[in-house]
N, C-alpha and C positions, 0 to 999 in steps of 0.2 A: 504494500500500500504506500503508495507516495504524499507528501503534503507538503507543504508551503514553509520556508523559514525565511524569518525579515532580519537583515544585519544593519545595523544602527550606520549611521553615515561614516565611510572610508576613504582613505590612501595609500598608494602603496609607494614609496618610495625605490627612485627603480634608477639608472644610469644603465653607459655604454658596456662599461666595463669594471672588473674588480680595481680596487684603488682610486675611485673616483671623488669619494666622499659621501657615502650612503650613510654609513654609520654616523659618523661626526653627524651629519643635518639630523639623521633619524634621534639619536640620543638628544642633542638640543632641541629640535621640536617636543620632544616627550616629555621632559622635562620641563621644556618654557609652558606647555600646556599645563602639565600637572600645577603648576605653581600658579596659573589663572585660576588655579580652582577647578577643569574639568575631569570626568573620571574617563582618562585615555586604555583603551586596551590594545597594546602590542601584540603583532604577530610576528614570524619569523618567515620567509620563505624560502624552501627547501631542508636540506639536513646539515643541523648548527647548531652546537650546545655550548658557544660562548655567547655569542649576540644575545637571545633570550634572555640569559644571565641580567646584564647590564641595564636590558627594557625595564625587567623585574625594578631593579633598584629604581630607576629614572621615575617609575611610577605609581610604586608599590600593586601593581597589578601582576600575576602570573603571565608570563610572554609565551605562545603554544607557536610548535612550528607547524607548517603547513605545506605539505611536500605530493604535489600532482603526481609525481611516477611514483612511491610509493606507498600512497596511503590513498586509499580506496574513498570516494568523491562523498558519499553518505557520513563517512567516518570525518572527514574534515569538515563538511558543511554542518553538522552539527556541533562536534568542535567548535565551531568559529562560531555559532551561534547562543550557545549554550555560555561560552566563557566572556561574550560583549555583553551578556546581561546587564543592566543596568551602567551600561558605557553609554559616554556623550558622542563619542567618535572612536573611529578603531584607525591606527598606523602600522602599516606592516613594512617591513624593512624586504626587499630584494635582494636577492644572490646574484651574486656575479653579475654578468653581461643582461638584460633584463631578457632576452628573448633566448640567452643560452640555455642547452638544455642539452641530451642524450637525441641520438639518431632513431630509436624506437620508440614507438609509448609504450608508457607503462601501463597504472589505475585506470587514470582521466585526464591525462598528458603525458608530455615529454622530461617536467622537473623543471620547463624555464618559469620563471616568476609571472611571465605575462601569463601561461594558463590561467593563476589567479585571478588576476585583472577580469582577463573575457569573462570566467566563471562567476566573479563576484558585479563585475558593473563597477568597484571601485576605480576613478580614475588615477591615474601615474603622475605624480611630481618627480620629474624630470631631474638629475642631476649631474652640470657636466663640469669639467675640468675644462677650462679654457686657457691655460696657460700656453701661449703658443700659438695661439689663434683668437680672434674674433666673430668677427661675418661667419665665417667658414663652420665654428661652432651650430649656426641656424640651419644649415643644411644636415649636419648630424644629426638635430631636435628633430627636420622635416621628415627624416626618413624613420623617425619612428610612428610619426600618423601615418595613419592607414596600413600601415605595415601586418595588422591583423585585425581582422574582422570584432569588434567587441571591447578592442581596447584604445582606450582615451587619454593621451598627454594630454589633462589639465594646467600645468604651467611648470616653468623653469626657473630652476635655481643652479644659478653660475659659482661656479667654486675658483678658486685659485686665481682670484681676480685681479690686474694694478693698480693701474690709474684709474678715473674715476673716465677718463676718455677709451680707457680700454672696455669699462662696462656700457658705457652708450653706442659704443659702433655695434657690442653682440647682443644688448637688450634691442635697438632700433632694428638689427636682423632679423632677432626671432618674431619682434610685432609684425613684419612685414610675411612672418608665414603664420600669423595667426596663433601666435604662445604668447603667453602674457610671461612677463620675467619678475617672479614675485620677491628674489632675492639676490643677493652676491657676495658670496662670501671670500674676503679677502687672504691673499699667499698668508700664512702665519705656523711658525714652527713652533707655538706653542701648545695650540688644542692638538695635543694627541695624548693616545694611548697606548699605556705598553704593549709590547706583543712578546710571542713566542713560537716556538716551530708549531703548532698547531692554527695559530691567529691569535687571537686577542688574550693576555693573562688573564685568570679568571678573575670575576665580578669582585670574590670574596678575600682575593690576593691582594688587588690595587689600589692602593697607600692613599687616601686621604678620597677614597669616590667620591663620596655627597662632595666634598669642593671643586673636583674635577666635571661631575656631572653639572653643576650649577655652574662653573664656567664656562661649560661646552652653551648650556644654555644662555648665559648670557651673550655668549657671541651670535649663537642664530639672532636671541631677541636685537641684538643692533644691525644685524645686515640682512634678516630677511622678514617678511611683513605677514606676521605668523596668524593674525586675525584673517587676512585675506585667503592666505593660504589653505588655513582650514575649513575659511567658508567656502570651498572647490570641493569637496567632502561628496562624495552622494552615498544614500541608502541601498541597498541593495533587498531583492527578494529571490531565493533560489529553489528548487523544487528538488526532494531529495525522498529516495526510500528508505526505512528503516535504517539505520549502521549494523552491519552484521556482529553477531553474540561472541563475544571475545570469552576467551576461557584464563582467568589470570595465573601465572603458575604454581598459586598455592592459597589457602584462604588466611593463611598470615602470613603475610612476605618480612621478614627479617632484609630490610634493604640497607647494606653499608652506603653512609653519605658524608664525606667530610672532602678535606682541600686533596686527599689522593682518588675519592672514589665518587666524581661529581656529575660522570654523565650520561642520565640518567632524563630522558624526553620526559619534559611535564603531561604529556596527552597519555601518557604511558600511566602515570599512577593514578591520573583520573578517571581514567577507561578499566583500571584494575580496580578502584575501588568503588566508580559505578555500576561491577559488576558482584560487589559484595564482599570484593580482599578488603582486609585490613593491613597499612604497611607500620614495621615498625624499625625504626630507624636505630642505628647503629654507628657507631666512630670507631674503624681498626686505628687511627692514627692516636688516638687516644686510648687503646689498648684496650677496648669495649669487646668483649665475646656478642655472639649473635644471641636475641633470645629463643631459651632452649624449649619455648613451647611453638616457635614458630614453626611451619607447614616445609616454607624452602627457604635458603639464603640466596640472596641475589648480590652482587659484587658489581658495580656500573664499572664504565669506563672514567676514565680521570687522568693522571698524572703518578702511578705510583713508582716510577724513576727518579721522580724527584722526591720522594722521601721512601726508596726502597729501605733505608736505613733503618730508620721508626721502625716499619713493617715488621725487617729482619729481627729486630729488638722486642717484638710486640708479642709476651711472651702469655698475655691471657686472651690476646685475640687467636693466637696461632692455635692455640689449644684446643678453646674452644670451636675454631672452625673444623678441625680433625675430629673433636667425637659427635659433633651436628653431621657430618659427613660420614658417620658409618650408620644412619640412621635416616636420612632423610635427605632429598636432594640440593645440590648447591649448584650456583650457575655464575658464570663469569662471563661480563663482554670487554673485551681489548682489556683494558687496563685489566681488571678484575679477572680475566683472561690470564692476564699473565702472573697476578698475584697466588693463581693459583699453580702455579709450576714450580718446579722441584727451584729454579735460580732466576735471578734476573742482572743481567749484568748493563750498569748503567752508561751512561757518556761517556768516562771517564776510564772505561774499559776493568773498573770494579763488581766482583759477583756478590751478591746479596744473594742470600737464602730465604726461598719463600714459603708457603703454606706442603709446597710436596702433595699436592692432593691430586696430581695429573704429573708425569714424565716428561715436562716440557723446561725447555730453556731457551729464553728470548734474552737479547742484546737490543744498545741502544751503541755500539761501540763504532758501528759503522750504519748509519742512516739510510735507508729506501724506501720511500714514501708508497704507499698502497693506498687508491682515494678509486672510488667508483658504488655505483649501485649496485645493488647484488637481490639475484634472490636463493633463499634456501631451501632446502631441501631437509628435513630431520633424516638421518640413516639409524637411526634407534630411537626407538620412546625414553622421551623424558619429561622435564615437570615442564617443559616447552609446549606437550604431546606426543603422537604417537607417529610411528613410524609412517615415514610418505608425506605426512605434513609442511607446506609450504609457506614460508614467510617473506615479507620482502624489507629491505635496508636499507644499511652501506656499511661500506667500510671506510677508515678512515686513521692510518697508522702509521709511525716512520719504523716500526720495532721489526725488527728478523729473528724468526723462530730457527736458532740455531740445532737442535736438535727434539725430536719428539717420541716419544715411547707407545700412544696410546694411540685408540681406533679413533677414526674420524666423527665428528658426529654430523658435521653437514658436507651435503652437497652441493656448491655453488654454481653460479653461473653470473656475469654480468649483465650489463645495460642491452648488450648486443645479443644474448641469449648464449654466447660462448663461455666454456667451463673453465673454472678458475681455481686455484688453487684452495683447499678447503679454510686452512686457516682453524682448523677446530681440533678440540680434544673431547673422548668421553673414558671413565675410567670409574666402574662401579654408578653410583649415585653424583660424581661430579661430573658436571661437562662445562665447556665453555670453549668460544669464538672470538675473532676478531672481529665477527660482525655483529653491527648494533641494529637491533630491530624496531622497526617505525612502524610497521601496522600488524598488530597481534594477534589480529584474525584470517586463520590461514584463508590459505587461495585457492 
């Protein structure tokens, strides 16, 4: 049975390419909004578990990703509808290039940000880097209208701007192809944010936020005309069936969450506790064991290279993960993934000793990045489901599994439908991957 959902007035925040300034405009708009007083709800587009992070803090609202290849169109549309409840407006931040995406579809597109756009009716604020250019800038903006049926450059916002004559020759362009230029934000090495080999440090790492976020926001609020901008907003109405019946992988999930085990899709514990889990949270870095009445332990992905140490030292978490594990299932993705292997040898080309709940040893000593969509395959029942069962992801790792002991437990395949290396481990009641799963209703 199909029906009707109404999403409160949106944008999506979109440019050419990565490095443009999506973020920088996305976090000061959210913030210069929150601070007007309105109740903003972020999205995220595609698969990202730093950005969301940041949305969070900028507006004290949960930030949910939203990812066309693979999460199934029901499942996000109510998402998207369920979590604007009582929002003034919704801002979703885009990935990458706005119309990049995979060569196949997946769900209900290809993964680029514009599926959202057509899907939702929200129009796109435009973000470009014109350093280097002027005029020439309006013909980039031109060839994003019409370029697909459903989506809308509502107005431009100029980044990396000089003189006040370099913004009128590319504001006076884009008025002459019919974009109104709502802002321009000036060259400046000081609004940034730290990074690291993943993208952005996390939200709960970086030194002083609330003043970093408030001055990101005060720099939109001087260079770009943030009342106009959001009055470009429109409502949306979409037509959606049911979300199909998710099975969570336990009805108490023991979820480790602290600065090693943080990544972890918000739509994920919503969807598991709107199906009656209860999660209960946990800190390895704080030497916390799992609780031992819970159903499974679940281990996100995160950063545990940078505190392999702790871990290695973390002499009631380690414990306790080993007798929860002859008893009851434990699952690990990437990070948690590797926390569960016998070692983990960091940057530094240092081996730390980990939980030993799997035959696995991963390095960080020499870096190769693995980034792509994935879907899986289970080759054995577990608290995932049962054999044959399909889910779809990504991955997203620099870490090399130098050696492995145990049976595989998924079977991959990419974007392109071509087989990939599995990336997984199962051994008794533990398993775990490099792949992070985004929609947990199989296929």
């Amino acid at each position: 049975m199909t029906h009707a959902l109404t999403l409160p007035p949106g944008l999506i925040v979109g440019a050419p390419r990565s490095g443009s300034g999506k973020t920088t405009l996305t976090l000061g708009l959210l913030r210069a909004l929150h601070r007007r007083g309105l109740s903003v709800q972020p999205f995220k587009c595609g698969p990202d578990y730093i950005d969301p992070a940041f949305h969070e803090r900028a507006v004290a609202r949960t930030s949910y990703n939203v990812d066309s290849w693979a999460m199934r169109w029901p499942l996000a549309a109510t998402l998207m509808s369920k979590a604007a409840e009582g929002a003034d407006l919704c801002i979703a931040e885009a990935l990458m290039g706005f119309f990049d995406g995979v060569s196949l579809p997946g769900q209900w597109g290809n993964g680029a940000s514009a599926d959202l756009a057509a899907a939702t009716g929200w129009p796109v604020i435009l973000i470009l880097d014109v350093s280097g250019q002027s005029q020439t800038a309006a013909a980039v903006a031109r060839g994003f209208q019409g370029l697909r049926e459903g989506v809308t450059i509502a107005g431009v916002v100029l980044n990396r701007t000089g003189s006040e004559r370099h913004i009128r020759l590319a504001s006076d362009a884009m008025a002459a192809v019919g974009l109104p230029v709502v802002g321009a934000l000036p060259r400046t090495p000081t609004i940034i944010l730290p990074e690291r080999h993943l993208g952005l440090v996390q939200a709960e790492e970086t030194e002083a936020l609330e003043a970093r976020l408030d001055a990101l926001a005060d720099f939109v609020e001087a260079h770009v005309d943030v009342g106009r901008l959001a009055g470009l907003a429109l409502s949306g109405t979409v037509t959606v069936e049911a979300p199909p019946a998710v099975r969570p992988p336990g009805q108490r999930i023991a979820l480790a969450r602290d600065a090693a085990f943080s990544f972890v899709y918000p739509h994920l514990i919503k969807v598991w506790r709107s199906a009656g889990a209860e999660i209960i949270p946990f800190s390895p870095l704080a030497d916390e064991a799992p609780d031992p009445t819970a159903d499974v332990v679940w281990l996100p992905g995160g950063y545990p290279e940078l505190h392999a140490g702790a871990l290695a030292a973390a002499s009631n978490f380690k414990a306790g993960m080993r007798r929860f594990a002859e008893t009851r299932p434990v699952h690990g993705e990437c990070g948690g993934y590797m926390a569960l292997g016998a070692g983990l040898v960091d940057a530094d080309g240092a081996r730390h000793e980990m939980l030993g709940l799997l035959g696995l040893e991963t390095s960080f000593a020499v870096r190769k990045m693995t980034l792509g969509y994935r879907k899986a395959r289970l080759l054995a029942a577990c608290a995932l489901g049962e054999a044959g069962r399909s889910f779809a992801g990504h991955e997203f790792h620099y870490a090399s599994v130098t050696s492995s002991t145990d049976e595989e437990l998924f079977a991959l395949t990419d974007s392109d439908g071509r087989a990939v290396p599995s990336g997984s481990s199962r051994r008794g009641l533990v398993t775990g991957s490099f792949f992070h799963l985004i929609d947990n209703a199989a296929l």
